[in-house]
N, C-alpha and C positions, 0 to 999 in steps of 0.2 A: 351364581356368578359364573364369568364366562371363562373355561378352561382349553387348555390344546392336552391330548393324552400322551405322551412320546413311554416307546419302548425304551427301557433305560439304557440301551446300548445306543442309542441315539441320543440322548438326551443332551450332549454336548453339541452336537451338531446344530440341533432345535434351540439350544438355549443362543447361539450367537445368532441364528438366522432372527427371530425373536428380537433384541436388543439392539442389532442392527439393523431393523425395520422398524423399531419403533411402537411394539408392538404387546411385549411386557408392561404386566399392571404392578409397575415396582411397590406398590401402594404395599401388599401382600405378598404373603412368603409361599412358593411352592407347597408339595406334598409328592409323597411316594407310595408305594407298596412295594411288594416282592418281586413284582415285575414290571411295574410303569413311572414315571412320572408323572408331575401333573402342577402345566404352568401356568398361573393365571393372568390372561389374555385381556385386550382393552375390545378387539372386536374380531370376526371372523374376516379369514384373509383368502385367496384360491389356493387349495391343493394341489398339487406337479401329482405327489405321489400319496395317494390316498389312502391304500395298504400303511402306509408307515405309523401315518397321526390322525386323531378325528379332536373334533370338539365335544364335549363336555358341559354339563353345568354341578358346577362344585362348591362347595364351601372351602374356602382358604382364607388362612391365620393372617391377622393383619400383620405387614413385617416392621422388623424392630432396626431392617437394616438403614435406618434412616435417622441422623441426629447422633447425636452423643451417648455414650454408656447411661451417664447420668442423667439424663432426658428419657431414656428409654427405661430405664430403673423406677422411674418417679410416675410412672404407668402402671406399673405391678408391684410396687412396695407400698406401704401401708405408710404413712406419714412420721409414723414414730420409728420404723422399720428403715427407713429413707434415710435418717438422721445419722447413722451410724455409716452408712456406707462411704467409704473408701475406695475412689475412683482413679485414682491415681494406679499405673504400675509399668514395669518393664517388660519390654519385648525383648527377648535373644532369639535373631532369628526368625522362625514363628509358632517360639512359643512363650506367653506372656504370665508371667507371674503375679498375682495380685496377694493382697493383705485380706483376709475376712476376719472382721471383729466375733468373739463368740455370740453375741447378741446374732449374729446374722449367719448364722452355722448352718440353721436348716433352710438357708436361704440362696448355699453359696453354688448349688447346681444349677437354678436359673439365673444368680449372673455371670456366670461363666459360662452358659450359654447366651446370654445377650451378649456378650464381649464377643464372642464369634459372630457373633452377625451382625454388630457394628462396625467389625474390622476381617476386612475379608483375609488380611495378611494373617493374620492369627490362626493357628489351625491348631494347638494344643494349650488349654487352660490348667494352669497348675497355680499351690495355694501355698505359702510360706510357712512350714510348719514349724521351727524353731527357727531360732537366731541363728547368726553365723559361730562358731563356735570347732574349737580343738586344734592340733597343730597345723591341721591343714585346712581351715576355715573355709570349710563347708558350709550347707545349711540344708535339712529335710523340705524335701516338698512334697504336697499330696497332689494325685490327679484330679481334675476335679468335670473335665469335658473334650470334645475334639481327638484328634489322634492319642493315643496311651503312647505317649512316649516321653523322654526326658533330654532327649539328644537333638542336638540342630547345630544347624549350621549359620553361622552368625557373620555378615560382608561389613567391614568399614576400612578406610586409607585404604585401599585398592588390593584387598587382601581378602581373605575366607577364611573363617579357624571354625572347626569341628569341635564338639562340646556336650557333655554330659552337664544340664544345670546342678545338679545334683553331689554328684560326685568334683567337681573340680570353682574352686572358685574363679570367679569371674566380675569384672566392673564395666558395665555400657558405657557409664559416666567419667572412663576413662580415656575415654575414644578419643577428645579433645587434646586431652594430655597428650599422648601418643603422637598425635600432631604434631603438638608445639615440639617437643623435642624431635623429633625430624626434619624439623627446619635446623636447628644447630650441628646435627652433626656433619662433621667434614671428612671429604675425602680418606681413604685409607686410616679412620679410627678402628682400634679394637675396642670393643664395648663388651664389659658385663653384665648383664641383668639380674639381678638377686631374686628372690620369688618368683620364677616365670611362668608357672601354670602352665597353662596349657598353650602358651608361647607367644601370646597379645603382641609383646614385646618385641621379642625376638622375629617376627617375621613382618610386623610394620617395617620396624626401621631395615630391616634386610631387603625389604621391598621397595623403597620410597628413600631411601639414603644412598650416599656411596661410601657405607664403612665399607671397612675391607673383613672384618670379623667379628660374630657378636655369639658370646657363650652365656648360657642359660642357665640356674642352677635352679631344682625345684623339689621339694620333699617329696612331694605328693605322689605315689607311683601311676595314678591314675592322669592328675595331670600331665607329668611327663610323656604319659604311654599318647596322650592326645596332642602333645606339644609334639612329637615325632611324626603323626598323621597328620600335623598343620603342615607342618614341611615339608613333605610331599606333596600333600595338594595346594602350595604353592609353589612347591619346584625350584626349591634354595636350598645354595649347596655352601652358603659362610656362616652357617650356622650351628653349631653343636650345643645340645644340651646333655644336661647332667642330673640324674637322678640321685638327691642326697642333699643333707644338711650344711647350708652355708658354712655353719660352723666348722665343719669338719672337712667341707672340701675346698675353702679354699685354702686352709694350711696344706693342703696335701697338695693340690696343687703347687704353692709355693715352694714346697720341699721338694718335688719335680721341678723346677726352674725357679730357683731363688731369683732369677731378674725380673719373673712376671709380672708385668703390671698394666692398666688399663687407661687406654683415655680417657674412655668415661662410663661413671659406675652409675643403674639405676638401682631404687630400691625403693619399690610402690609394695609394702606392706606399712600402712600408717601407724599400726597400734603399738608394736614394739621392734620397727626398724632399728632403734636408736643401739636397741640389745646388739644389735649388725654390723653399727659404725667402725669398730675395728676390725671387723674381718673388713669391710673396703678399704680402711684406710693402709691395710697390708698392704695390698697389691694397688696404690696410691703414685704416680710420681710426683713433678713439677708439673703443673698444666691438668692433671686428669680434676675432670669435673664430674661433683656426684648429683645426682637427683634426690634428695632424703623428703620423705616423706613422712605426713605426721596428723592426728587428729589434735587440732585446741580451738579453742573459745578466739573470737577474734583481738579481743584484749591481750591474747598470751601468746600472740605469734612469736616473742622473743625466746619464749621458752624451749623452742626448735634450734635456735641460735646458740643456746648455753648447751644444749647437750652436742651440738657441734665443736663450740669450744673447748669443751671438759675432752674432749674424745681425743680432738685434733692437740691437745696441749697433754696429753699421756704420750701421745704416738712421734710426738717432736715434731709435728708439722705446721708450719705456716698456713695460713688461707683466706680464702676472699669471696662473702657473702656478693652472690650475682645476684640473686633475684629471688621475692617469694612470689608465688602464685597460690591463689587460690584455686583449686579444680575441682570442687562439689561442697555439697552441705552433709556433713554425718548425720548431723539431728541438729533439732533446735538449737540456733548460736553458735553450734559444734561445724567446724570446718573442715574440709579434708586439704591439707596447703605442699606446696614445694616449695622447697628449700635449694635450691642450686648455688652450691658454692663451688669455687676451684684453689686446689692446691697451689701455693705459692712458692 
């Protein structure tokens, strides 16, 4: 088969002239050694500079960068092998998380290698090794191909947040969310965000809003430490976060400024916001609107509602269901929903 050699300090150079002429046998995947590349060609074309590249005849791997993970998988897995695989997964950034069933364990190096070269955005494959789990719901992951790294850099709503997948949690499928609620808010609100991680939150709506101030509270030191490096490399100066226990700081705040309170409070931890509800409804007035979020079955949305009213009827407050949404699927049936209500 017919190849061009390019010294690898060239090899960028060669690869566009190549592709821009038309020239590449996208059919197959290159090869390297220690000091060359080596692209395979549809025909020979005139040399300018002869020293640099020669032609070759070479054998090259037919390439996989063609079609779907799952089209490509069902080439080199075994039919009973095929069966188990799990194609689905999330990119942060460029780097993509998958599920590997243990049925397919000694299997999970070449598709994580096919995911790279189905998707040329992906540059680091990592495998979900436990669940999300502890106070600051995290979750392990193993390297499994692509750059050894755990950190990226992830763009949505005209922003950039810096991210350890590992160490800080994180929701892509929250992106949307994030949205809708920057469409509501208005001029000169103060906003607090409860769980802010690594500051999703907090530096959308600073970005893409005209509050006038949004405070961030986040256990996690690791998130926090990355919620401060969003701010800078977005260059927002209404934003302060806080590293520490809801619980605990907003009475401390409040006993610093017994008037404190917010127009509007989020609070995207689903599983036991609800534990939360009075620390927002502290710093609550007439008018502030909360985001509450929650995981149920679609049959039990109302169940979001009662632990609204039990809260809001301890705390002596009136209030007025605005809207549910729904904003992802948890699992089968299971829903991830908001709840937006305002004080009355």
């Amino acid at each position: 088969m017919l190849g061009l050699k390019v010294a690898l300090k060239d090899a960028e150079k060669w690869k566009k002239y190549l592709v821009l002429n038309n020239l590449i046998d996208k059919k197959h995947y290159y090869t390297k050694d220690k000091t060359h590349i080596y692209f395979p060609i549809l025909k020979k074309f005139s040399i300018i500079n002869a020293n640099e590249i020669s032609f070759v005849e070479k054998d090259f791997p037919e390439s996989t960068g063609f079609g779907t993970l799952k089209e490509n998988l069902s080439k080199t897995l075994t039919k009973e092998e095929f069966e188990f695989v799990k194609t689905a997964h999330d990119i942060i950034g460029n780097i993509a998380i998958i599920e590997i069933p243990k049925d397919l364990e000694q299997k999970e190096t070449l598709i994580a290698e096919t995911l790279l070269k189905v998707n040329s955005q992906i540059k680091t494959v990592l495998k979900k090794a436990e669940i999300h789990s502890g106070v600051y719901r995290t979750q392990k992951m193993t390297y499994l191909a692509g750059v050894n790294t755990k950190e990226t850099i992830y763009r949505e709503n005209n922003i950039r947040l810096k991210l350890d997948v590992e160490k800080v949690y994180f929701s892509i499928r929250l992106g949307n969310e994030r949205k809708r609620i920057t469409k509501q808010v208005k001029s000169g609100e103060e906003i607090l965000i409860m769980f802010s991680g690594c500051a999703p939150y907090p530096v959308v709506l600073a970005k893409n809003t005209p509050a006038k101030h949004i405070t961030g509270i986040e256990i996690n030191p690791d998130g926090h430490k990355y919620g401060l490096e969003n701010l800078k490399l977005n260059k927002l100066k209404n934003v302060d976060l806080i590293c520490g226990d809801v619980h605990t700081v907003i009475p401390e705040l409040k006993n610093k400024n017994p008037n404190l309170t917010y127009d509007r409070i989020a609070m995207p931890l689903p599983k036991t916001a609800n534990e939360f509800l009075s620390d927002a409804l502290l710093v609550s007035k007439k008018g502030t609107i909360i985001h509450f979020y929650d995981f149920l079955p679609e049959n039990a949305f109302d169940n979001a509602i009662k632990k609204i009213d039990e809260e809001c009827k301890k705390a002596k407050l009136k209030h007025k269901i605005l809207e549910i949404v729904k904003c992802g699927q948890h699992a089968p049936h299971i829903y991830r929903i908001c709840v937006d209500f305002k004080i009355i």
